[in-house]
py3Dmol code that shows the C-alpha trace and the ligand (Angstrom):
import py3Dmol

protein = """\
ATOM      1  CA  UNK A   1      26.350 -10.524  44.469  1.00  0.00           C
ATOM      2  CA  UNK A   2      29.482  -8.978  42.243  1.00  0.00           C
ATOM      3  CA  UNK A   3      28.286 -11.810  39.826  1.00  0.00           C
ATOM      4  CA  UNK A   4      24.420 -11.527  39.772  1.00  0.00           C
ATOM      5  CA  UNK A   5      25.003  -7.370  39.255  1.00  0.00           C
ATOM      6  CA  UNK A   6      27.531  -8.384  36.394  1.00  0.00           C
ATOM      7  CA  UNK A   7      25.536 -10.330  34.588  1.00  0.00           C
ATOM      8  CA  UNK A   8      22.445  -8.131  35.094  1.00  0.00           C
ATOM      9  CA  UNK A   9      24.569  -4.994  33.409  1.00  0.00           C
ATOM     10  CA  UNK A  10      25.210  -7.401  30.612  1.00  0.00           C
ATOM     11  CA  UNK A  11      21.824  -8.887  30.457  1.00  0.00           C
ATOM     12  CA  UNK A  12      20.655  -4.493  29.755  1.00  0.00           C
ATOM     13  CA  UNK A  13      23.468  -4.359  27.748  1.00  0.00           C
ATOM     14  CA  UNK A  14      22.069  -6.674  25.141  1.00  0.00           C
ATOM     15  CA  UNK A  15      18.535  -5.638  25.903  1.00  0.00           C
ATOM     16  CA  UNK A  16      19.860  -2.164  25.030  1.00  0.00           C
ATOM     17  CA  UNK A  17      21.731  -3.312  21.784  1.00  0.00           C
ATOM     18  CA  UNK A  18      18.743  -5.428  20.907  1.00  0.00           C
ATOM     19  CA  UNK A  19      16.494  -2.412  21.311  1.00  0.00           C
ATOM     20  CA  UNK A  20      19.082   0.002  19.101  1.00  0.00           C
ATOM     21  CA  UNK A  21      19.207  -2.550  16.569  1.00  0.00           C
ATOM     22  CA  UNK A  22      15.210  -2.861  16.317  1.00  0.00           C
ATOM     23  CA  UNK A  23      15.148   0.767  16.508  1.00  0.00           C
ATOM     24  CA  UNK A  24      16.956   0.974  13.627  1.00  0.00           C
ATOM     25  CA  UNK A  25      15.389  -1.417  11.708  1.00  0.00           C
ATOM     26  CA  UNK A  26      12.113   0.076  11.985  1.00  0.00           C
ATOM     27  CA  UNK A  27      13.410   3.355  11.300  1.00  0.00           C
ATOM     28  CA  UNK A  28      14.814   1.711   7.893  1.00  0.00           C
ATOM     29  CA  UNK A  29      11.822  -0.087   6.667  1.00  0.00           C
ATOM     30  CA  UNK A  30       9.560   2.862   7.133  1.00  0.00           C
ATOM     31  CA  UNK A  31      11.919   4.851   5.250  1.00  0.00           C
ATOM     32  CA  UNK A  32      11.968   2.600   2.729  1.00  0.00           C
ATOM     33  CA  UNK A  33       8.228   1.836   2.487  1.00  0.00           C
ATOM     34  CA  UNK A  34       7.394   5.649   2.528  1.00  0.00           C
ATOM     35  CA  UNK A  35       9.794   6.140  -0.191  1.00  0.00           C
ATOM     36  CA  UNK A  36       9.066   3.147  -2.387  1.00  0.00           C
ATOM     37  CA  UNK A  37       5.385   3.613  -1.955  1.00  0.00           C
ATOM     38  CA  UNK A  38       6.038   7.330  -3.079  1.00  0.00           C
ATOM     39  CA  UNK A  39       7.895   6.602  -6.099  1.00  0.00           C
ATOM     40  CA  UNK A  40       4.778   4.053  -7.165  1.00  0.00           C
ATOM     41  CA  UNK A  41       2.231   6.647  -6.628  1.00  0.00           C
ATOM     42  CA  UNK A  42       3.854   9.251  -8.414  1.00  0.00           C
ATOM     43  CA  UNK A  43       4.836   6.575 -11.559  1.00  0.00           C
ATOM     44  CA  UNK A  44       0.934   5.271 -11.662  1.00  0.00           C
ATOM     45  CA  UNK A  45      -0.443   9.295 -11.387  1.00  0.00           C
ATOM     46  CA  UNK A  46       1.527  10.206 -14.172  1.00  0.00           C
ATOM     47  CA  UNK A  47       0.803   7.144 -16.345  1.00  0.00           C
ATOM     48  CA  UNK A  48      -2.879   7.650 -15.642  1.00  0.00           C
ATOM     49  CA  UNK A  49      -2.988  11.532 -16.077  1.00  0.00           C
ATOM     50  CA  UNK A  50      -0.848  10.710 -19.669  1.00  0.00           C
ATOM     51  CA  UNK A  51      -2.836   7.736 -20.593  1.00  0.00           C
ATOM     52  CA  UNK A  52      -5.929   9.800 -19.779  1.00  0.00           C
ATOM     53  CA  UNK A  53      -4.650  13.007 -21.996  1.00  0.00           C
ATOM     54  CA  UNK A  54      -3.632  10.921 -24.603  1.00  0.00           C
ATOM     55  CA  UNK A  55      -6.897   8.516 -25.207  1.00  0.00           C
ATOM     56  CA  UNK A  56      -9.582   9.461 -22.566  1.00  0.00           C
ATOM     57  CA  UNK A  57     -10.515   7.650 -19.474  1.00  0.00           C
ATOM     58  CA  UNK A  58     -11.770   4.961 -21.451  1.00  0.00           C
ATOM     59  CA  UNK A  59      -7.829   4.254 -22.483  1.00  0.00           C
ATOM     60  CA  UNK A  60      -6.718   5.014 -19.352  1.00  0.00           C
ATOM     61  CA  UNK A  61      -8.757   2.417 -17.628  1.00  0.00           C
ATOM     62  CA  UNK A  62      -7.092  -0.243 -20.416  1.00  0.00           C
ATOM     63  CA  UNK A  63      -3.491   1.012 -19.431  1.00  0.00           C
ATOM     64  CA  UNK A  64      -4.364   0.446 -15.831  1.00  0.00           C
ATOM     65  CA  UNK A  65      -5.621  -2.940 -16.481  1.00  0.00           C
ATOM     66  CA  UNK A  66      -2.606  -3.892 -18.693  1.00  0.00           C
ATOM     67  CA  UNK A  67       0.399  -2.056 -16.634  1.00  0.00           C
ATOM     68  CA  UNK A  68      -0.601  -1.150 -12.862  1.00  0.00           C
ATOM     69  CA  UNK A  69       0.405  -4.748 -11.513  1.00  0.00           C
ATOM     70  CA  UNK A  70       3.503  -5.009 -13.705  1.00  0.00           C
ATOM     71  CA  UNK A  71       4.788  -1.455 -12.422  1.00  0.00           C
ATOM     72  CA  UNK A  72       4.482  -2.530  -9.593  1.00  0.00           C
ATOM     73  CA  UNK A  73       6.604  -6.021  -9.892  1.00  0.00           C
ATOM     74  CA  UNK A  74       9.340  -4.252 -11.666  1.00  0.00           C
ATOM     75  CA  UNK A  75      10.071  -1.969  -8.629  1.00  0.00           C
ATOM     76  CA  UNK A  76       9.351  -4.973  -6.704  1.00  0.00           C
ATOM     77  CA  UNK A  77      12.346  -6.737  -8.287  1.00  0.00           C
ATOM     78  CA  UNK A  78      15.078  -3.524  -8.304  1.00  0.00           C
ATOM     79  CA  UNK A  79      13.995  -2.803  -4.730  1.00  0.00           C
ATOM     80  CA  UNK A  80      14.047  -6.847  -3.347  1.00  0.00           C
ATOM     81  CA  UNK A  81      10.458  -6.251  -1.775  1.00  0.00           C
ATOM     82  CA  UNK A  82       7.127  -7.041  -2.692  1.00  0.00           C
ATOM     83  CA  UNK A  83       4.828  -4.479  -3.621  1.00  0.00           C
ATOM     84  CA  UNK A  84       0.845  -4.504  -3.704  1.00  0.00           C
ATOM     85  CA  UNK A  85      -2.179  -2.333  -3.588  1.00  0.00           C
ATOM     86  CA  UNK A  86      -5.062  -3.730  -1.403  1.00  0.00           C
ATOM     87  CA  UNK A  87      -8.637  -2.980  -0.694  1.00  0.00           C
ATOM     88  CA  UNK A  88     -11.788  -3.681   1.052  1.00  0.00           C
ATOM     89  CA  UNK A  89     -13.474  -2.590  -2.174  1.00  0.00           C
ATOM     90  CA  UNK A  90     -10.866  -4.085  -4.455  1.00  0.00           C
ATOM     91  CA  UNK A  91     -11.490  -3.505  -8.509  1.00  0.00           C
ATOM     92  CA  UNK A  92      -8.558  -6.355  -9.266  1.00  0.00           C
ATOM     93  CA  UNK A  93      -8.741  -9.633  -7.451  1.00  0.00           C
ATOM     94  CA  UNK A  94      -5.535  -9.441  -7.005  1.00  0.00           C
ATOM     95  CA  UNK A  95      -5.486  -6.843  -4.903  1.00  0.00           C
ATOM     96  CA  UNK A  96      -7.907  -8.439  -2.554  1.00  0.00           C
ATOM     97  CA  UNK A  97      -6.747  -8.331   1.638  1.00  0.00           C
ATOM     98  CA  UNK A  98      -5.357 -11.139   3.369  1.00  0.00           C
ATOM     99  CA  UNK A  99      -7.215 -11.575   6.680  1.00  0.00           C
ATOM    100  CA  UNK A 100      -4.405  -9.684   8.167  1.00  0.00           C
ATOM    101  CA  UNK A 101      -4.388  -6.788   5.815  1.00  0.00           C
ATOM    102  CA  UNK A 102      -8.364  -6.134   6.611  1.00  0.00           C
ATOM    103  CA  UNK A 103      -7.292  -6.012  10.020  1.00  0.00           C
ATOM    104  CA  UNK A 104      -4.797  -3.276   9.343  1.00  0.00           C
ATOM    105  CA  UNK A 105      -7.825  -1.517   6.379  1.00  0.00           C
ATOM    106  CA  UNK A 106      -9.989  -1.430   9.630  1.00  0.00           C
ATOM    107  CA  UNK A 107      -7.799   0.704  11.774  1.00  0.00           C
ATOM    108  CA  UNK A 108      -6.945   3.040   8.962  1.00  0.00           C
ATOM    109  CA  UNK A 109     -10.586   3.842   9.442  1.00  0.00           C
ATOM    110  CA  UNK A 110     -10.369   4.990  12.814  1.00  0.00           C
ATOM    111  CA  UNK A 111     -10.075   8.575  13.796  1.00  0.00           C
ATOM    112  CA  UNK A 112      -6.478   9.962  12.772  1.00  0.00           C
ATOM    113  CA  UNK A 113      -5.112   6.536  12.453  1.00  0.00           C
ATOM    114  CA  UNK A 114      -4.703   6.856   8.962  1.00  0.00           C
ATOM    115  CA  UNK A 115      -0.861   6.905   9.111  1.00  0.00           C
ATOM    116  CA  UNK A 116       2.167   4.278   7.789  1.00  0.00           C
ATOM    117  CA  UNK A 117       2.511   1.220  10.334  1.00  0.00           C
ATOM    118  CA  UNK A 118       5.430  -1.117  10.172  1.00  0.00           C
ATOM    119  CA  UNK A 119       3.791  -4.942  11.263  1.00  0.00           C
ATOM    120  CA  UNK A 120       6.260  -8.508  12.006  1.00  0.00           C
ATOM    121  CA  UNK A 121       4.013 -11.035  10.083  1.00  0.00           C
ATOM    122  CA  UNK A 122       5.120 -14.473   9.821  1.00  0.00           C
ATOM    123  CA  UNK A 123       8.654 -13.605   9.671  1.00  0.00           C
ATOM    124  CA  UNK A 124       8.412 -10.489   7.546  1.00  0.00           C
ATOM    125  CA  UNK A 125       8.369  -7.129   8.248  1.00  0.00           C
ATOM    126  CA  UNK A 126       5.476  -5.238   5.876  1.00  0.00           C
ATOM    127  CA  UNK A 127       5.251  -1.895   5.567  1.00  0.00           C
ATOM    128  CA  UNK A 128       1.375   0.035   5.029  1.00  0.00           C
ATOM    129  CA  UNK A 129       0.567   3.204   3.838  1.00  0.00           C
ATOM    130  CA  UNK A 130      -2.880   4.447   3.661  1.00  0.00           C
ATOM    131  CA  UNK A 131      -4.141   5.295   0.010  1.00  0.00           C
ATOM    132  CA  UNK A 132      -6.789   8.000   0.069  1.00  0.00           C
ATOM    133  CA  UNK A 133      -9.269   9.212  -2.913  1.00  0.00           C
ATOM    134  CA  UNK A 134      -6.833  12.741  -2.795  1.00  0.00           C
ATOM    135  CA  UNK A 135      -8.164  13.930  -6.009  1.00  0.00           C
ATOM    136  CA  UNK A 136     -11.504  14.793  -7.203  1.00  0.00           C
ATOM    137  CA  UNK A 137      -9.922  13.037 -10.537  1.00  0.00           C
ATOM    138  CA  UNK A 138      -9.850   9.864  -8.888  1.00  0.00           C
ATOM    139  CA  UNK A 139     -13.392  10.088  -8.947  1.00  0.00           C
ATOM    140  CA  UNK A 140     -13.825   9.559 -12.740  1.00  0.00           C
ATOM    141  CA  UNK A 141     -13.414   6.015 -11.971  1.00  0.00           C
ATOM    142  CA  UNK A 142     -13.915   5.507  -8.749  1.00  0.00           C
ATOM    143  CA  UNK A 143     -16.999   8.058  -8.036  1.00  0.00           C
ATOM    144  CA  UNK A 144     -20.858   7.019  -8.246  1.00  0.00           C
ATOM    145  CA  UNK A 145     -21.906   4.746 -11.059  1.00  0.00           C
ATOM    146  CA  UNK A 146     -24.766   7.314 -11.826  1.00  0.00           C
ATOM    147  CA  UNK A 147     -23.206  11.114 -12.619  1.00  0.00           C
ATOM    148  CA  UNK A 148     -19.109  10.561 -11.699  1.00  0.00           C
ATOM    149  CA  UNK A 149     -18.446   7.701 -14.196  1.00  0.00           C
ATOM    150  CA  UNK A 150     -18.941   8.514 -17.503  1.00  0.00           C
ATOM    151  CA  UNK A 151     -21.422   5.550 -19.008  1.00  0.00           C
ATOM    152  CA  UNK A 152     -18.556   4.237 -21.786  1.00  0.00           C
ATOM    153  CA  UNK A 153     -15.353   4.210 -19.050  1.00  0.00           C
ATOM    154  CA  UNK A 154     -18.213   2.263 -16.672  1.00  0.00           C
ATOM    155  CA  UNK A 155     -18.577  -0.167 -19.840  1.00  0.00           C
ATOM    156  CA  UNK A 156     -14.769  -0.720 -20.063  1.00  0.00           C
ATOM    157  CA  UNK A 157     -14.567  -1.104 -16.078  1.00  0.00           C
ATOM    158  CA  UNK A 158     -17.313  -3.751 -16.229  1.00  0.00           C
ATOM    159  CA  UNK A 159     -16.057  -5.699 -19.214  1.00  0.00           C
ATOM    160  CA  UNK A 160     -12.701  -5.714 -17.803  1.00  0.00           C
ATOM    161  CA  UNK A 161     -13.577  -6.137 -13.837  1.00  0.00           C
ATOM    162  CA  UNK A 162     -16.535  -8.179 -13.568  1.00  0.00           C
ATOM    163  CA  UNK A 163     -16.633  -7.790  -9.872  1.00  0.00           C
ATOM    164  CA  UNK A 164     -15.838  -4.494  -9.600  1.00  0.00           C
ATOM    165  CA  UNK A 165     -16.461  -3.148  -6.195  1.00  0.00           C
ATOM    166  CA  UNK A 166     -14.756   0.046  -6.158  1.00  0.00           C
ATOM    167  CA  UNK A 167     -17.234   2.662  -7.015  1.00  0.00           C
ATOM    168  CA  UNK A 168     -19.207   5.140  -4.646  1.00  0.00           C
ATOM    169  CA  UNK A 169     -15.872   6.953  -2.920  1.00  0.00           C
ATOM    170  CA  UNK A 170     -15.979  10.158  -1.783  1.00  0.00           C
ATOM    171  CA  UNK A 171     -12.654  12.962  -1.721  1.00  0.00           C
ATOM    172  CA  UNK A 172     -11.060  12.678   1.290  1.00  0.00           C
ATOM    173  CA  UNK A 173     -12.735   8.562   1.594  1.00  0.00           C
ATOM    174  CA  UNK A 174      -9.666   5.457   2.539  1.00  0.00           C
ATOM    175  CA  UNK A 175      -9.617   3.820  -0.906  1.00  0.00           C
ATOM    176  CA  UNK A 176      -7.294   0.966   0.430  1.00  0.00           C
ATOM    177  CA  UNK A 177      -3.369   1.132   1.684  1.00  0.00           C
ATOM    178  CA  UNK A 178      -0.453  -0.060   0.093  1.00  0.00           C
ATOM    179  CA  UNK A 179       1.800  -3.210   1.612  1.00  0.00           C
ATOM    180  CA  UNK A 180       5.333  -3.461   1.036  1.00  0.00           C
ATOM    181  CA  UNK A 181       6.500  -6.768   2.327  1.00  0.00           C
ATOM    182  CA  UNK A 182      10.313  -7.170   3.356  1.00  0.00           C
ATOM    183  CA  UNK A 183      12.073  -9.953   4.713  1.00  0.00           C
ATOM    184  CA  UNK A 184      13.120  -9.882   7.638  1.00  0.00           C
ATOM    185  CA  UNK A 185      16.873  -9.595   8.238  1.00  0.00           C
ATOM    186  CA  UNK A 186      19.242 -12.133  10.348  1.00  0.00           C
ATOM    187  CA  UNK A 187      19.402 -10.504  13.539  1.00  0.00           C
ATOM    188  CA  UNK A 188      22.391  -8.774  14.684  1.00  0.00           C
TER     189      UNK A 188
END
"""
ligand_1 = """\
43
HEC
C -8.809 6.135 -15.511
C -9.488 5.465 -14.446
C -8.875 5.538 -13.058
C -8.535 6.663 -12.338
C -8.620 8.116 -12.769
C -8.099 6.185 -11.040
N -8.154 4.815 -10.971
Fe -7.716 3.633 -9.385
N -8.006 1.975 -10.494
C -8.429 1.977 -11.820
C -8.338 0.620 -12.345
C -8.699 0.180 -13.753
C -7.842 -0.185 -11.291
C -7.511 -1.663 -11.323
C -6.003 -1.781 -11.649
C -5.490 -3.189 -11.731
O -6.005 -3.973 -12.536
O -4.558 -3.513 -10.968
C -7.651 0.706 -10.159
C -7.177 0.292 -8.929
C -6.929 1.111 -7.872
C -6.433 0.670 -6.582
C -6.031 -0.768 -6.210
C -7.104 -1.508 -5.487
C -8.177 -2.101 -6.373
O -9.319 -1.623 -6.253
O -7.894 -3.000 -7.192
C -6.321 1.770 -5.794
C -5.856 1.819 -4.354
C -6.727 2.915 -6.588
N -7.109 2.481 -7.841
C -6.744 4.227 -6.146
C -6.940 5.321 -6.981
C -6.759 6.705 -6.553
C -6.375 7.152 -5.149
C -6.987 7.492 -7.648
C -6.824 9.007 -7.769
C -5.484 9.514 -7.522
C -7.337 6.596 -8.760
N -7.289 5.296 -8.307
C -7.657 7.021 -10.028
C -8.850 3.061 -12.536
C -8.619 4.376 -12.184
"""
view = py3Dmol.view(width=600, height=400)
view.addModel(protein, "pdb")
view.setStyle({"model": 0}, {"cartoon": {"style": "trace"}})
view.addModel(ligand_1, "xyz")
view.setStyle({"model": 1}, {"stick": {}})
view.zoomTo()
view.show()
């Protein structure tokens, strides 16, 4: 009996260290996925709105091609994570959803679910943030093909995205989420 009671203490004694130790984890990542998430935003805004002051939207559109995936491995590489940008209506084929990203895109959708979520995928623990078209600006290049866009940045977006399916948004719409993927760390 004295044994069985001992070795159920320890057995919620490790359940309870296990369960500070995920805590704590989880508490980390999201920290670090809202924060490295944030700092991406706010480098890509500013790029666009100074790309976009300096040569037009047309420009802008060019400097997105050229640096928005490079931006995003740099940080990728000081921060030891990787970072991406995904959508349903992805612009870059690169940026296209695994099967278990949609998954996530889907319940961003839902009534007041569009929020952070921490997810354990095959070993990793990855880290989404929903993106949202915040700014009526976002709607130069994103908007409707007929009145939003004007005709020449549509030109540039077509020439350079031949599959571009990431017109028609509306302020306020889910544009797509970013995914910070960590690796999971030995357990303790
Ligand atoms: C000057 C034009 C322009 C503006 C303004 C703009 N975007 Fe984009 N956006 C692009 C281009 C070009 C890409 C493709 C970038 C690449 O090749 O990785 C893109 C890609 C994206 C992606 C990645 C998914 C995909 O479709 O490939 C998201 C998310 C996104 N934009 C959200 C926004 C939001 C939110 C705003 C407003 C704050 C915004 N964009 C403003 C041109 C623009």
């Amino acid at each position: 009996m004295v044994a069985l009671l001992g070795s159920a203490s320890c057995n919620s004694r490790q359940q309870a260290e296990q369960k500070a130790a995920d805590s704590i984890d989880t508490l980390a990542f999201m920290k670090a996925g809202d924060s490295i998430s944030g700092i991406m935003q706010e480098v890509l805004l500013k790029n666009v709105m100074q790309a976009t002051k300096a040569g037009g939207p047309v420009f802008a559109v060019e400097f997105c091609n050229e640096r928005a995936v490079p931006l995003s491995d740099s940080l990728s590489e000081i921060y030891k994570c990787r970072i991406q940008r995904i959508s349903d209506k992805y612009r870059n084929p690169a940026n296209k959803p695994a099967p278990a990203d949609l998954a996530v895109l889907e319940s961003m959708e839902l009534p007041d679910q569009a929020k952070p979520v921490l997810l354990s995928e095959a070993g990793n623990i990855v880290y989404y943030k929903p993106i949202k078209i915040a700014m009526p600006s976002c709607l130069n290049c994103h908007g409707s093909e007929n009145g939003q866009i004007d005709p020449n940045t549509m030109q540039v977006i077509k020439q350079k995205y031949p599959a571009d399916n990431a017109t028609g948004y509306r302020e306020g719409d889910l544009r797509g989420a970013w995914k910070i993927t960590f690796q999971k760390p030995e357990q303790y």
